[in-house]
CHARMM internal coordinates of N, CA and C (Angstrom, degrees):
IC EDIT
DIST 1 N 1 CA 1.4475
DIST 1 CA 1 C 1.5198
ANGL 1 N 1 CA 1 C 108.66
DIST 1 C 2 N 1.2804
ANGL 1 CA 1 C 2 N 113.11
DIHE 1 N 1 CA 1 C 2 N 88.20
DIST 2 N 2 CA 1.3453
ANGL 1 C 2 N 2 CA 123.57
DIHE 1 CA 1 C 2 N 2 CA 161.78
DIST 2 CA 2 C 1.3863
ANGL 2 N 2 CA 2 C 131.88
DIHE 1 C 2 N 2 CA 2 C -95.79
DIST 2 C 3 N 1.3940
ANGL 2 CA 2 C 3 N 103.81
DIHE 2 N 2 CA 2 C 3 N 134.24
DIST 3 N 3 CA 1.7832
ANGL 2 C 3 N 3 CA 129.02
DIHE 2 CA 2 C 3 N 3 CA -160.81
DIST 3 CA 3 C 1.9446
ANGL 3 N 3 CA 3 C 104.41
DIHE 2 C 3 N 3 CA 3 C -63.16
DIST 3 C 4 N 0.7448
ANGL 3 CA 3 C 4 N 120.88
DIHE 3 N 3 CA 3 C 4 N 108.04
DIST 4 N 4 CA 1.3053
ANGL 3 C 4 N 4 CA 121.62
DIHE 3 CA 3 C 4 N 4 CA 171.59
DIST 4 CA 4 C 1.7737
ANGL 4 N 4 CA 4 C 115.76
DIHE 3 C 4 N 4 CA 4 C -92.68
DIST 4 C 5 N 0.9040
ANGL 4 CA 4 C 5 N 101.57
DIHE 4 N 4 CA 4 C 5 N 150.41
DIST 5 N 5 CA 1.6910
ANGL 4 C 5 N 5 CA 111.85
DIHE 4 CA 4 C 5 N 5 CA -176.51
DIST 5 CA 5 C 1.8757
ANGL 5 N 5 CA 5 C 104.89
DIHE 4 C 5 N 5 CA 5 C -67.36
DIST 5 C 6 N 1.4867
ANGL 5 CA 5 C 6 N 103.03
DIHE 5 N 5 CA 5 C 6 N -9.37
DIST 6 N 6 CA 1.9148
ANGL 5 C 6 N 6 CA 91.22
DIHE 5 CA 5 C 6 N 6 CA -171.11
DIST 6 CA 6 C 1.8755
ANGL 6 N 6 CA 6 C 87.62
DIHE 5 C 6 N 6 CA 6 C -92.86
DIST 6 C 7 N 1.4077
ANGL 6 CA 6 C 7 N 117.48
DIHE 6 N 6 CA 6 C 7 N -20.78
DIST 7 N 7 CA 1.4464
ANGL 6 C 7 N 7 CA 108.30
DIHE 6 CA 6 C 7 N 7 CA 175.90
DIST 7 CA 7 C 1.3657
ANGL 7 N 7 CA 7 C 142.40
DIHE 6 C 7 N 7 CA 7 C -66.70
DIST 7 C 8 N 1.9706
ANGL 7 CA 7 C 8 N 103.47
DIHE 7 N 7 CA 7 C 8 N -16.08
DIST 8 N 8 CA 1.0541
ANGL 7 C 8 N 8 CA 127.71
DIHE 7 CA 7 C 8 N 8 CA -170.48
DIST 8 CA 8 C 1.7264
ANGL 8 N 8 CA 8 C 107.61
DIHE 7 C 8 N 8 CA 8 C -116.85
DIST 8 C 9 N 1.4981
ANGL 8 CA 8 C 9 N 115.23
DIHE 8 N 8 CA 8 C 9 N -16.20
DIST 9 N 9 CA 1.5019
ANGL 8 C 9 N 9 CA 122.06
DIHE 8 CA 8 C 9 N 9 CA -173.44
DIST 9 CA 9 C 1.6346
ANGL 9 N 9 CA 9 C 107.92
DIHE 8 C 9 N 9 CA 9 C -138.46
DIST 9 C 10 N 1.1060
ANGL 9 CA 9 C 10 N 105.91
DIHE 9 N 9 CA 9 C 10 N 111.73
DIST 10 N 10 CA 1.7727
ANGL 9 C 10 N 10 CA 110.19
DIHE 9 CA 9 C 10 N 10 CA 168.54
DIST 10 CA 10 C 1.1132
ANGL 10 N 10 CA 10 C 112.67
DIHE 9 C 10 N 10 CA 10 C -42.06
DIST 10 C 11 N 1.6722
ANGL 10 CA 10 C 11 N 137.83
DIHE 10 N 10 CA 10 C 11 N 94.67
DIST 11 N 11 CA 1.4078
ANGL 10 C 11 N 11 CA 116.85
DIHE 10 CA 10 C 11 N 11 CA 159.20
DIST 11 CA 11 C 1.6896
ANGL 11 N 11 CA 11 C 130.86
DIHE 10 C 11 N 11 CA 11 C -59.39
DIST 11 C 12 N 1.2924
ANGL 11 CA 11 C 12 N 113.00
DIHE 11 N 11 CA 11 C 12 N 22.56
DIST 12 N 12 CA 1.3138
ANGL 11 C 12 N 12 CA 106.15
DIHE 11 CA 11 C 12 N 12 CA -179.77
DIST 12 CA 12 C 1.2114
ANGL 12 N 12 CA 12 C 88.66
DIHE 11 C 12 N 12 CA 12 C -128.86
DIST 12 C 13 N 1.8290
ANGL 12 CA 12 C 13 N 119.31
DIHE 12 N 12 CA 12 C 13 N 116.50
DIST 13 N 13 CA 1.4090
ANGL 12 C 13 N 13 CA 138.71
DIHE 12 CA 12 C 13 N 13 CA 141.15
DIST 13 CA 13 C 1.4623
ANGL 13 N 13 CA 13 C 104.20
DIHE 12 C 13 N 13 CA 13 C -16.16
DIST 13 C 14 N 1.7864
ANGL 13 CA 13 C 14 N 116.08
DIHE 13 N 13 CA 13 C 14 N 142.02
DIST 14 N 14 CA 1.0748
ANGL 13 C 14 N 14 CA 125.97
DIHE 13 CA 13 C 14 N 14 CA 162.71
DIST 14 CA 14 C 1.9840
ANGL 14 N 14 CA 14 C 106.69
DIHE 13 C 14 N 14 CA 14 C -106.40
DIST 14 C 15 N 1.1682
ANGL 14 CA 14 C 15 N 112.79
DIHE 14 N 14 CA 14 C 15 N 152.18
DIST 15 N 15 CA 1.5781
ANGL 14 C 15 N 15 CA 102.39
DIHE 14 CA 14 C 15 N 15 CA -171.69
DIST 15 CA 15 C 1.9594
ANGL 15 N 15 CA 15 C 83.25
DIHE 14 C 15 N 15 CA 15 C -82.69
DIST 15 C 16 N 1.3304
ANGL 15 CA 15 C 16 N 104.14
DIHE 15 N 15 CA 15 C 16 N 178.21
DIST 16 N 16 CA 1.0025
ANGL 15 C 16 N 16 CA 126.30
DIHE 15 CA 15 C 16 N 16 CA 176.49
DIST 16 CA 16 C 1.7873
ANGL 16 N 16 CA 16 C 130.39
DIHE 15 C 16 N 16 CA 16 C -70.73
DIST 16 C 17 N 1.3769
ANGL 16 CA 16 C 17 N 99.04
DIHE 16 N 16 CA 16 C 17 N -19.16
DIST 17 N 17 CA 1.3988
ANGL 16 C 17 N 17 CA 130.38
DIHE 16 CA 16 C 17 N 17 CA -159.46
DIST 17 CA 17 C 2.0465
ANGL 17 N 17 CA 17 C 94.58
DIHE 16 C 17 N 17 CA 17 C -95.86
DIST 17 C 18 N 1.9108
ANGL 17 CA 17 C 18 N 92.20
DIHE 17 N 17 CA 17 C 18 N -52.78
DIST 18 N 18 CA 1.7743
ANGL 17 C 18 N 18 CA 94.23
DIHE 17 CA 17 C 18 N 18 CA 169.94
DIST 18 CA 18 C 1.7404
ANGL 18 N 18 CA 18 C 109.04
DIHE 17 C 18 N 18 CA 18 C -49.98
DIST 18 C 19 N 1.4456
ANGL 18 CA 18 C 19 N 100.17
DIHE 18 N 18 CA 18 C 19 N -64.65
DIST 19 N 19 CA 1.7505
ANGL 18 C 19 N 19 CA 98.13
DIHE 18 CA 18 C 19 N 19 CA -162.34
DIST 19 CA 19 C 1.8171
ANGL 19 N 19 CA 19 C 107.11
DIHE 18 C 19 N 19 CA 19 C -61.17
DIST 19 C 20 N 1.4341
ANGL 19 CA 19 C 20 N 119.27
DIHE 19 N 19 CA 19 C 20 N -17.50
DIST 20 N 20 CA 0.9674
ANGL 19 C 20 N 20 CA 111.98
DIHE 19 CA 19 C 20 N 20 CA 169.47
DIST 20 CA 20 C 1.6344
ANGL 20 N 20 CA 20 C 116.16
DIHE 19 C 20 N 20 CA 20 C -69.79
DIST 20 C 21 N 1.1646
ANGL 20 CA 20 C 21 N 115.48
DIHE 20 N 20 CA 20 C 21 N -51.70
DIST 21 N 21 CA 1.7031
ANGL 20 C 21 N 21 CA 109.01
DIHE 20 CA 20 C 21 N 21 CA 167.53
DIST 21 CA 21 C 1.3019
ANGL 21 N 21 CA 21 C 131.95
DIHE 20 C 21 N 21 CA 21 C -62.96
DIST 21 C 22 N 1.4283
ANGL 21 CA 21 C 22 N 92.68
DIHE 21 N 21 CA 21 C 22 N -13.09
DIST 22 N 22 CA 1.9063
ANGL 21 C 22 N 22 CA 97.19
DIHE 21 CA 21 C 22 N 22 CA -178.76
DIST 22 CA 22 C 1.9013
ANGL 22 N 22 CA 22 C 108.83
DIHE 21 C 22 N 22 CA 22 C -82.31
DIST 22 C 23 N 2.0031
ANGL 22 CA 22 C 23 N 104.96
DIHE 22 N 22 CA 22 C 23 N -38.12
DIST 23 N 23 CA 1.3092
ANGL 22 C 23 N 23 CA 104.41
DIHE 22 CA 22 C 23 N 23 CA 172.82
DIST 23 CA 23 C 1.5805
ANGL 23 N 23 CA 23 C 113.14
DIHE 22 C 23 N 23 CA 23 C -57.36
DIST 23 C 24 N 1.9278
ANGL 23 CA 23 C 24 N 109.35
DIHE 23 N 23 CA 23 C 24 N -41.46
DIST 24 N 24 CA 1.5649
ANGL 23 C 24 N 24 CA 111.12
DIHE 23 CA 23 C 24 N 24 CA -171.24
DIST 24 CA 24 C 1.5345
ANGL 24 N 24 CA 24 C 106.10
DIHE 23 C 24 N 24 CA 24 C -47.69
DIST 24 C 25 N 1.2358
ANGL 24 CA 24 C 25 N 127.13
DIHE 24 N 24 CA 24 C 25 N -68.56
DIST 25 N 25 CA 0.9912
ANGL 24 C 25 N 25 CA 157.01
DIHE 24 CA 24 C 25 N 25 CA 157.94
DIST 25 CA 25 C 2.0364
ANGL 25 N 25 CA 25 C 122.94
DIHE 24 C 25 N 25 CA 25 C -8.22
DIST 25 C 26 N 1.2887
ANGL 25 CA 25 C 26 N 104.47
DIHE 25 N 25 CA 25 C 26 N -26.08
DIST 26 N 26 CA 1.4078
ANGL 25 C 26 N 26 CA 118.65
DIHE 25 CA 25 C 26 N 26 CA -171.36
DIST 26 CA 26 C 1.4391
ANGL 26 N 26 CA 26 C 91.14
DIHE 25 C 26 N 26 CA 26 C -137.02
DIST 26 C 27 N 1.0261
ANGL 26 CA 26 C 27 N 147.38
DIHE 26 N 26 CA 26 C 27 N 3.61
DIST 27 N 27 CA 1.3717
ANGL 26 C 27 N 27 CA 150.43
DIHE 26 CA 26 C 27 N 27 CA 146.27
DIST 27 CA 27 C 1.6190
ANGL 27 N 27 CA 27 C 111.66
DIHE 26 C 27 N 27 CA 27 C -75.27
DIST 27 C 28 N 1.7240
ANGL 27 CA 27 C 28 N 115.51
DIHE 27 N 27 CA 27 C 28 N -73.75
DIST 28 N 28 CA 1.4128
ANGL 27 C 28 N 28 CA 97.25
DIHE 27 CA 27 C 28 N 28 CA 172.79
DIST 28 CA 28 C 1.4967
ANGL 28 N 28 CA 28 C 126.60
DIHE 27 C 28 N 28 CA 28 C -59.51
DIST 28 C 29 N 1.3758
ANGL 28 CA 28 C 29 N 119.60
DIHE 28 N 28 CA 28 C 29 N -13.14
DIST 29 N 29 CA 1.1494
ANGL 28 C 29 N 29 CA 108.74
DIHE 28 CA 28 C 29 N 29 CA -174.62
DIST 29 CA 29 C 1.8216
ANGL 29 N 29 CA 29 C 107.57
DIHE 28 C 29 N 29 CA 29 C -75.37
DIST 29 C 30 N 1.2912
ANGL 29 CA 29 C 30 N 108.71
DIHE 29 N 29 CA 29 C 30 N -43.43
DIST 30 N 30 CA 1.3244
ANGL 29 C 30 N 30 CA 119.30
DIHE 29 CA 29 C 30 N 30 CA 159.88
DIST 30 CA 30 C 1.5704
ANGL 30 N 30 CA 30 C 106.78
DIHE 29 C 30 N 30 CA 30 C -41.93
DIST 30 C 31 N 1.1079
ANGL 30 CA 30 C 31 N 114.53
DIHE 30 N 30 CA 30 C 31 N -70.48
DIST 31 N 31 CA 1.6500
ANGL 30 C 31 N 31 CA 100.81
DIHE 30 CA 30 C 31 N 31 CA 176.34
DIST 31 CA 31 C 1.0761
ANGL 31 N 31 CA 31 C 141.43
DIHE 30 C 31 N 31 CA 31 C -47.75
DIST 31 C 32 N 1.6733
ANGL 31 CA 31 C 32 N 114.16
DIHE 31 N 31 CA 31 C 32 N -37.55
DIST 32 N 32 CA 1.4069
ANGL 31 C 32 N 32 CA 139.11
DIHE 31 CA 31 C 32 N 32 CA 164.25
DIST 32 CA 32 C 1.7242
ANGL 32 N 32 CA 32 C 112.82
DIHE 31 C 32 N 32 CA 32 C -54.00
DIST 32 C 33 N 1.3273
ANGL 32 CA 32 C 33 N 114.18
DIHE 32 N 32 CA 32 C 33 N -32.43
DIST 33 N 33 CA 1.4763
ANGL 32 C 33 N 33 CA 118.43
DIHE 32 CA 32 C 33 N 33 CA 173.46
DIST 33 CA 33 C 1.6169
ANGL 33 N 33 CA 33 C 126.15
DIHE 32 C 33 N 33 CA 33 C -100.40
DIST 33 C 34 N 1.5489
ANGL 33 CA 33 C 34 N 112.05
DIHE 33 N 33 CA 33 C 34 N -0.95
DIST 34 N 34 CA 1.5023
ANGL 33 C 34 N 34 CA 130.15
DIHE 33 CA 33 C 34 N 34 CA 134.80
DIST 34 CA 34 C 1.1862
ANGL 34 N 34 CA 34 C 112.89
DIHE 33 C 34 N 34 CA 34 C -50.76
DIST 34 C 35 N 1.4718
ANGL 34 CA 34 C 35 N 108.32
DIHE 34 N 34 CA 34 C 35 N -84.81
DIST 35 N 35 CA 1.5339
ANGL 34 C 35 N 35 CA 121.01
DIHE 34 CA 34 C 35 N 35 CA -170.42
DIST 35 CA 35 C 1.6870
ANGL 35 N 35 CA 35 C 105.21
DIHE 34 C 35 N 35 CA 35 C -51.64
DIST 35 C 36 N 1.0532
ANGL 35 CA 35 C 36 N 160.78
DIHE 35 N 35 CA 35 C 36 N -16.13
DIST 36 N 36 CA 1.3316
ANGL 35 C 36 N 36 CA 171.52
DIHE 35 CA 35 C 36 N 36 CA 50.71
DIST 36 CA 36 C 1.5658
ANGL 36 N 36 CA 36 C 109.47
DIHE 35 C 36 N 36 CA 36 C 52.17
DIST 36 C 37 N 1.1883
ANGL 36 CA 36 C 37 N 123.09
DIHE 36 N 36 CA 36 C 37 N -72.75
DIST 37 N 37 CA 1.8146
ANGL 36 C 37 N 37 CA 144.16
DIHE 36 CA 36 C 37 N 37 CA 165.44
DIST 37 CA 37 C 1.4451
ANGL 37 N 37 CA 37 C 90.07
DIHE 36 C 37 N 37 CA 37 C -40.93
DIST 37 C 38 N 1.2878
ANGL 37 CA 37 C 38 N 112.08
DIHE 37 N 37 CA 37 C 38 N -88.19
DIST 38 N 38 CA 1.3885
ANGL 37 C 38 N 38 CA 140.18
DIHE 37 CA 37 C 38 N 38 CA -168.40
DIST 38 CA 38 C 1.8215
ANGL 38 N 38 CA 38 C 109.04
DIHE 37 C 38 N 38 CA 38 C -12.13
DIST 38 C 39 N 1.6464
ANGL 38 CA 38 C 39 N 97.74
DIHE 38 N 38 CA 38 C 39 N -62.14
DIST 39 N 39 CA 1.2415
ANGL 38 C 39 N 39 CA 111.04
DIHE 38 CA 38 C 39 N 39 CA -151.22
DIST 39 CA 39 C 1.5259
ANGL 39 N 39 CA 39 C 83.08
DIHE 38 C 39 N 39 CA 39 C -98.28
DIST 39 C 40 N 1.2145
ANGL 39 CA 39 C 40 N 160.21
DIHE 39 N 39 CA 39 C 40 N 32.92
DIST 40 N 40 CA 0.8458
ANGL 39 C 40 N 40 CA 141.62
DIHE 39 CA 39 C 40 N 40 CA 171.54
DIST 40 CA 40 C 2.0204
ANGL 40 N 40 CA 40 C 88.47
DIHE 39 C 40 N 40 CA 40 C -122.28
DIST 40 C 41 N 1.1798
ANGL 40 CA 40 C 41 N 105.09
DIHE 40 N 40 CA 40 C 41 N -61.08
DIST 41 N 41 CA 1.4855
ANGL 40 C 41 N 41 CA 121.03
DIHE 40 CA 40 C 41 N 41 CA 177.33
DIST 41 CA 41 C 1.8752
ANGL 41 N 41 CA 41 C 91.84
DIHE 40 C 41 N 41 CA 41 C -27.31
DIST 41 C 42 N 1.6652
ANGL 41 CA 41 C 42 N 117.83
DIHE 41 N 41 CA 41 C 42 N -62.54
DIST 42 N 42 CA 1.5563
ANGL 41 C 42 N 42 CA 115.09
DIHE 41 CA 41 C 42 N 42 CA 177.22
DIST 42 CA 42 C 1.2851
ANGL 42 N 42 CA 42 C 113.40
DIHE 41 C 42 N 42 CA 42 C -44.81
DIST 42 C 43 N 1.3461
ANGL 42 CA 42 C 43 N 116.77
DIHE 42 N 42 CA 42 C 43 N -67.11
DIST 43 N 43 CA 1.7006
ANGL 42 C 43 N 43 CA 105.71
DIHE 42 CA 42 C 43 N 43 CA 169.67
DIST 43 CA 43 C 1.2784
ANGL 43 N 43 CA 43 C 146.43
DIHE 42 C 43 N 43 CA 43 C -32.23
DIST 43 C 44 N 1.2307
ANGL 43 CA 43 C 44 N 101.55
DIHE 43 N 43 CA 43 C 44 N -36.92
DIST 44 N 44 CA 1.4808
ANGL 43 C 44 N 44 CA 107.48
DIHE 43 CA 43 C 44 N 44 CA 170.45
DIST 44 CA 44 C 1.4348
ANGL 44 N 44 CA 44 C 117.32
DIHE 43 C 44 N 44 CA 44 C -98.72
DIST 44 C 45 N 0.9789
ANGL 44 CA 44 C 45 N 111.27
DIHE 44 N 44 CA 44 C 45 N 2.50
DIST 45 N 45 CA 1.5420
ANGL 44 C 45 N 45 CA 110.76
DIHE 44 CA 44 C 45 N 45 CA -177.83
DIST 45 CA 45 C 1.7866
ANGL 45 N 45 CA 45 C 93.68
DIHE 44 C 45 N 45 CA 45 C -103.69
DIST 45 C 46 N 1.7845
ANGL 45 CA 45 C 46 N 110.19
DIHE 45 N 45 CA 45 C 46 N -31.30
DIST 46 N 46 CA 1.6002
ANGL 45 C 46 N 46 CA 94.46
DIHE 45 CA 45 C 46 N 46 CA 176.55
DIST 46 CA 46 C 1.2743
ANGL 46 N 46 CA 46 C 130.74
DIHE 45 C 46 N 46 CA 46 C -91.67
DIST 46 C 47 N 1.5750
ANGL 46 CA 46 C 47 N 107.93
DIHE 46 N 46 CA 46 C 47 N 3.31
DIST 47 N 47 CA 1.8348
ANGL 46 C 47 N 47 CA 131.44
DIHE 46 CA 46 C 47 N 47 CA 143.49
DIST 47 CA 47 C 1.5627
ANGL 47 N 47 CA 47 C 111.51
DIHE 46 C 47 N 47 CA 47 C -57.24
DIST 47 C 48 N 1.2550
ANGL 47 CA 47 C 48 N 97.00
DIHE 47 N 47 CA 47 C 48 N -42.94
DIST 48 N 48 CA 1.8439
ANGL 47 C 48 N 48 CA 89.62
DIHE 47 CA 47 C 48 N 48 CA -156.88
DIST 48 CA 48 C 2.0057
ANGL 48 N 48 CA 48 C 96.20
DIHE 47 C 48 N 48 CA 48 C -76.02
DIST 48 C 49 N 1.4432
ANGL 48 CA 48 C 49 N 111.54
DIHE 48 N 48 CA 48 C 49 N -37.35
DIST 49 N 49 CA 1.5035
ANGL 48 C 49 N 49 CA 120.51
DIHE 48 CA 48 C 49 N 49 CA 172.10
DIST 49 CA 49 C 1.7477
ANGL 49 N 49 CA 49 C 117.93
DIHE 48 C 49 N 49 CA 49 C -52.35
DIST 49 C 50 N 1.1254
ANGL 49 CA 49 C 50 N 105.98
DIHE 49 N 49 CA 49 C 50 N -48.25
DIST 50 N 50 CA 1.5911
ANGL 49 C 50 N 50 CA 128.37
DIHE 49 CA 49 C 50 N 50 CA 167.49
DIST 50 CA 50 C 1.7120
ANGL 50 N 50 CA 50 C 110.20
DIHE 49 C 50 N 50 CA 50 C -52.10
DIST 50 C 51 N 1.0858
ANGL 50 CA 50 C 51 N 110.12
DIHE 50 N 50 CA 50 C 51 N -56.85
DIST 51 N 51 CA 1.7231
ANGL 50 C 51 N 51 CA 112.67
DIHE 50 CA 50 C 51 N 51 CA -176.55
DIST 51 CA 51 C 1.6705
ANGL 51 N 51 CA 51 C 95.83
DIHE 50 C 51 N 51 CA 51 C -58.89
DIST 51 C 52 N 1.1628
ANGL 51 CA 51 C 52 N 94.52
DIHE 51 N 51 CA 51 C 52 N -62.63
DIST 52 N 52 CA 2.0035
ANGL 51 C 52 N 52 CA 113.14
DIHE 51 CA 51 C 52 N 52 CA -165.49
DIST 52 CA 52 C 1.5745
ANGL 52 N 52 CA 52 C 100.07
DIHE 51 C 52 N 52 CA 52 C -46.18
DIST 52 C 53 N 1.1935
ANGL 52 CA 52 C 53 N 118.46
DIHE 52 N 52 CA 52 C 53 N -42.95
DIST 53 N 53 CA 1.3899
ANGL 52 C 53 N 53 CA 124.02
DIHE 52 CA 52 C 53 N 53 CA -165.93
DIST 53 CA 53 C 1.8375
ANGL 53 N 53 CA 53 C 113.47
DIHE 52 C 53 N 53 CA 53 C -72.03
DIST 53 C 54 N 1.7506
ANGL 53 CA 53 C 54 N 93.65
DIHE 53 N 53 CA 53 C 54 N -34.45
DIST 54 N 54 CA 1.5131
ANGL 53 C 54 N 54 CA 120.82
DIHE 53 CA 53 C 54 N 54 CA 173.85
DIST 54 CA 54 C 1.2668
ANGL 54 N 54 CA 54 C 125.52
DIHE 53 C 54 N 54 CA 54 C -70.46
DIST 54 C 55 N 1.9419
ANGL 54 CA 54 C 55 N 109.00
DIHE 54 N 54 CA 54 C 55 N -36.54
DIST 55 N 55 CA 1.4350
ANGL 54 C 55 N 55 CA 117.83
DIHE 54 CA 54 C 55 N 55 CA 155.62
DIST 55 CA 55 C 1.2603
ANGL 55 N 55 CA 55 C 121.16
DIHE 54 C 55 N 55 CA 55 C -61.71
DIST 55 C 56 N 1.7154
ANGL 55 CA 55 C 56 N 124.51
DIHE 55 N 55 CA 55 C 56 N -37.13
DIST 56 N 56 CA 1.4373
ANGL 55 C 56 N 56 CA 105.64
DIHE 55 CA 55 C 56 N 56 CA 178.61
DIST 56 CA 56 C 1.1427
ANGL 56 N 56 CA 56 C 125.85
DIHE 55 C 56 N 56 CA 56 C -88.96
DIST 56 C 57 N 1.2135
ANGL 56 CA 56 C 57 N 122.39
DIHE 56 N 56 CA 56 C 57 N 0.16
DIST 57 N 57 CA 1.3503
ANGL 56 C 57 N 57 CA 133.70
DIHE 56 CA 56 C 57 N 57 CA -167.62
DIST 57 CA 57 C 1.9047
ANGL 57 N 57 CA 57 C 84.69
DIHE 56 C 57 N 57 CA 57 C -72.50
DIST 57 C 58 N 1.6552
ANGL 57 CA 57 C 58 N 89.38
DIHE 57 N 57 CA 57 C 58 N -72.64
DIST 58 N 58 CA 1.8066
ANGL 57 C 58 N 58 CA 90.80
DIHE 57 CA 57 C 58 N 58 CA -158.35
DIST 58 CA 58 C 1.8477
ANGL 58 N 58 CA 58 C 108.09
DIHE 57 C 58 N 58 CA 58 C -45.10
DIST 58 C 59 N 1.2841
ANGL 58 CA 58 C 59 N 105.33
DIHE 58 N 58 CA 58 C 59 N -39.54
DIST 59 N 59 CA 1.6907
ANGL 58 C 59 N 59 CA 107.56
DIHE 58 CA 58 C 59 N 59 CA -176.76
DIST 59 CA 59 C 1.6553
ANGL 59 N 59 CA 59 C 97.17
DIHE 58 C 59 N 59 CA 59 C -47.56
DIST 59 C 60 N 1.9584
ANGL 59 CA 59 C 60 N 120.98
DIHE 59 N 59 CA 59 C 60 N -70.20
DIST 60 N 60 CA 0.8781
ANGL 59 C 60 N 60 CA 120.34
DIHE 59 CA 59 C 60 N 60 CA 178.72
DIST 60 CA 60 C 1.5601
ANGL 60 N 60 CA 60 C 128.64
DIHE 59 C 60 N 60 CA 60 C -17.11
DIST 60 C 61 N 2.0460
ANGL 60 CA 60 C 61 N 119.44
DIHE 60 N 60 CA 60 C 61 N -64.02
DIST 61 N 61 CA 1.0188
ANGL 60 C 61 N 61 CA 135.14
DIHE 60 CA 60 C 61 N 61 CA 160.28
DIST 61 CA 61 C 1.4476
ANGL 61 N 61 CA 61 C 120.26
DIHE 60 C 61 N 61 CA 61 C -43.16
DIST 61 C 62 N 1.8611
ANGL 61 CA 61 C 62 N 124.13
DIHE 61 N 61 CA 61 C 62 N -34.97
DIST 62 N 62 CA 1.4066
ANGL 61 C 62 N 62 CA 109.17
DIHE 61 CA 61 C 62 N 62 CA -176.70
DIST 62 CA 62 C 1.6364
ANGL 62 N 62 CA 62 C 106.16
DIHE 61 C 62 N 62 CA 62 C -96.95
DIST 62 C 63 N 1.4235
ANGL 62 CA 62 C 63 N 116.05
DIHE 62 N 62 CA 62 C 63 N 9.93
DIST 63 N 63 CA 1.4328
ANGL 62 C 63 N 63 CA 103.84
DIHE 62 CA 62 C 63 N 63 CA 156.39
DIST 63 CA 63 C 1.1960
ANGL 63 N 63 CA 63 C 113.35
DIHE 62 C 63 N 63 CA 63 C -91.59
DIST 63 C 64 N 1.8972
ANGL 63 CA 63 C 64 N 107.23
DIHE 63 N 63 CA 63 C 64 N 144.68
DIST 64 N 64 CA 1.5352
ANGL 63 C 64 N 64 CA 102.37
DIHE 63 CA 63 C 64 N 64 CA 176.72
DIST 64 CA 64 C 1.5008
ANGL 64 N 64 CA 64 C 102.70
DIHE 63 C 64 N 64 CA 64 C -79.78
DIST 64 C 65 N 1.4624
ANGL 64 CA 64 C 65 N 120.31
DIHE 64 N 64 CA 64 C 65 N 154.45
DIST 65 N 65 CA 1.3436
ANGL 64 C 65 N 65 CA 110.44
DIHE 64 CA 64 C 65 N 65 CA 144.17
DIST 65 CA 65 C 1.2574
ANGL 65 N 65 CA 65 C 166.18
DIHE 64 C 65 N 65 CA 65 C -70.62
DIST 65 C 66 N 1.1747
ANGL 65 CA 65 C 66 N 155.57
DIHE 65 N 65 CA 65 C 66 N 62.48
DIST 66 N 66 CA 1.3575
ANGL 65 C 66 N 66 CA 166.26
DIHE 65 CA 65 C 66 N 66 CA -163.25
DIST 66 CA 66 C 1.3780
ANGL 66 N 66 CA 66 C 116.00
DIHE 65 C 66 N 66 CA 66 C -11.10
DIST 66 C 67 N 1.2361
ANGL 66 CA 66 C 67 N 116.31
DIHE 66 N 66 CA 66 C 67 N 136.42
DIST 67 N 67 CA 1.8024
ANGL 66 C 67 N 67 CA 128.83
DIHE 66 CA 66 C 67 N 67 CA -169.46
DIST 67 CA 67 C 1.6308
ANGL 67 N 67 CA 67 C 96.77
DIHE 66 C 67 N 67 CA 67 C -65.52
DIST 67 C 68 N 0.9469
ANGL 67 CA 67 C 68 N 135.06
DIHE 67 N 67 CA 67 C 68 N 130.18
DIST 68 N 68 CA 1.4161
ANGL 67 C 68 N 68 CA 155.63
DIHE 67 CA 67 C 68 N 68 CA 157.84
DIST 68 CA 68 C 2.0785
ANGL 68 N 68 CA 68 C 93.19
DIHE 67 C 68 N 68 CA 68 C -51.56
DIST 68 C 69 N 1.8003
ANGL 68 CA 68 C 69 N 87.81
DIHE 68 N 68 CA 68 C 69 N 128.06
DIST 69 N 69 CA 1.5083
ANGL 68 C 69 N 69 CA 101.06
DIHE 68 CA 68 C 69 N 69 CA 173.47
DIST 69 CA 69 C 2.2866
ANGL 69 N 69 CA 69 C 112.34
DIHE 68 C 69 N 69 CA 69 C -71.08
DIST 69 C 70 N 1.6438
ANGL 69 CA 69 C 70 N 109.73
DIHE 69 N 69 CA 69 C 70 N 118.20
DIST 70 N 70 CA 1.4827
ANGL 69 C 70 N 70 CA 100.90
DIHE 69 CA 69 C 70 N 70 CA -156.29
DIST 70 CA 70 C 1.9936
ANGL 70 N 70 CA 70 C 102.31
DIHE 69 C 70 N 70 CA 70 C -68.57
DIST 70 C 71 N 1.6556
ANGL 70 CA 70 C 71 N 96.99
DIHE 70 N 70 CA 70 C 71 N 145.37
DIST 71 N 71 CA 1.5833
ANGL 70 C 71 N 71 CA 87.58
DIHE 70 CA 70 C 71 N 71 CA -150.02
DIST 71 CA 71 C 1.5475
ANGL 71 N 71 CA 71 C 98.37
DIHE 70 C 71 N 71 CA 71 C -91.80
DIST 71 C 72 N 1.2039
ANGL 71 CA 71 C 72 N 127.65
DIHE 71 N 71 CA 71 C 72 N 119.41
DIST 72 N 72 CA 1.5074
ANGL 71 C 72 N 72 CA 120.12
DIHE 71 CA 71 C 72 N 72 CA 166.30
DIST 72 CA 72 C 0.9785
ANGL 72 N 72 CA 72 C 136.90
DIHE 71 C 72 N 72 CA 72 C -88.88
DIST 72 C 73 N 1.0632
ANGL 72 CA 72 C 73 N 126.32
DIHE 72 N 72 CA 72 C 73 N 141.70
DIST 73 N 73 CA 1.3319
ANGL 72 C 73 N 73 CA 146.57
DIHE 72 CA 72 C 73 N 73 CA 167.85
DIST 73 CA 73 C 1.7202
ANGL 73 N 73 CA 73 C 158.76
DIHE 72 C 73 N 73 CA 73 C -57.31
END
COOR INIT
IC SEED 1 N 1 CA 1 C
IC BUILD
C-alpha cells in the first residue's frame, strides 16, 4: 500500500470564489459557536450574581443595626 500524491493533494483546482465561501463559511460557524459559549457563560454568571446579591441582601436585613457613636463637636 503505497501513498500516492492524488491521496494526499486534490487534483482538482478549487476556483477562488469556492475557497472563499468555504473559509466564510467555517469562520461564521466558528463565530456562531463563540457567540453561543459567550452568551450562555453571561447567563450563568448573571444567575450566580443574582443569588449572591439575594444572599446578602437577606443577611444584610437579619442584622440589626447599631446606634451610630453621637458626633461632637
Amino acid at each position: 500500500m503505497t501513498a500516492t500524491k492524488n491521496e494526499f493533494f486534490n487534483p482538482a483546482k478549487l476556483s477562488a470564489r469556492d475557497k472563499a465561501a468555504a473559509t466564510d463559511s467555517t469562520a461564521r460557524a466558528i463565530i456562531a459557536a463563540e457567540t453561543s459559549q459567550r452568551q450562555k457563560k453571561t447567563e450563568k454568571l448573571r444567575l450566580l450574581r443574582l443569588e449572591r446579591e439575594a444572599a446578602q441582601s437577606s443577611d444584610a436585613s437579619a442584622r440589626p443595626k447599631g446606634r451610630k457613636a453621637p458626633v461632637s463637636h
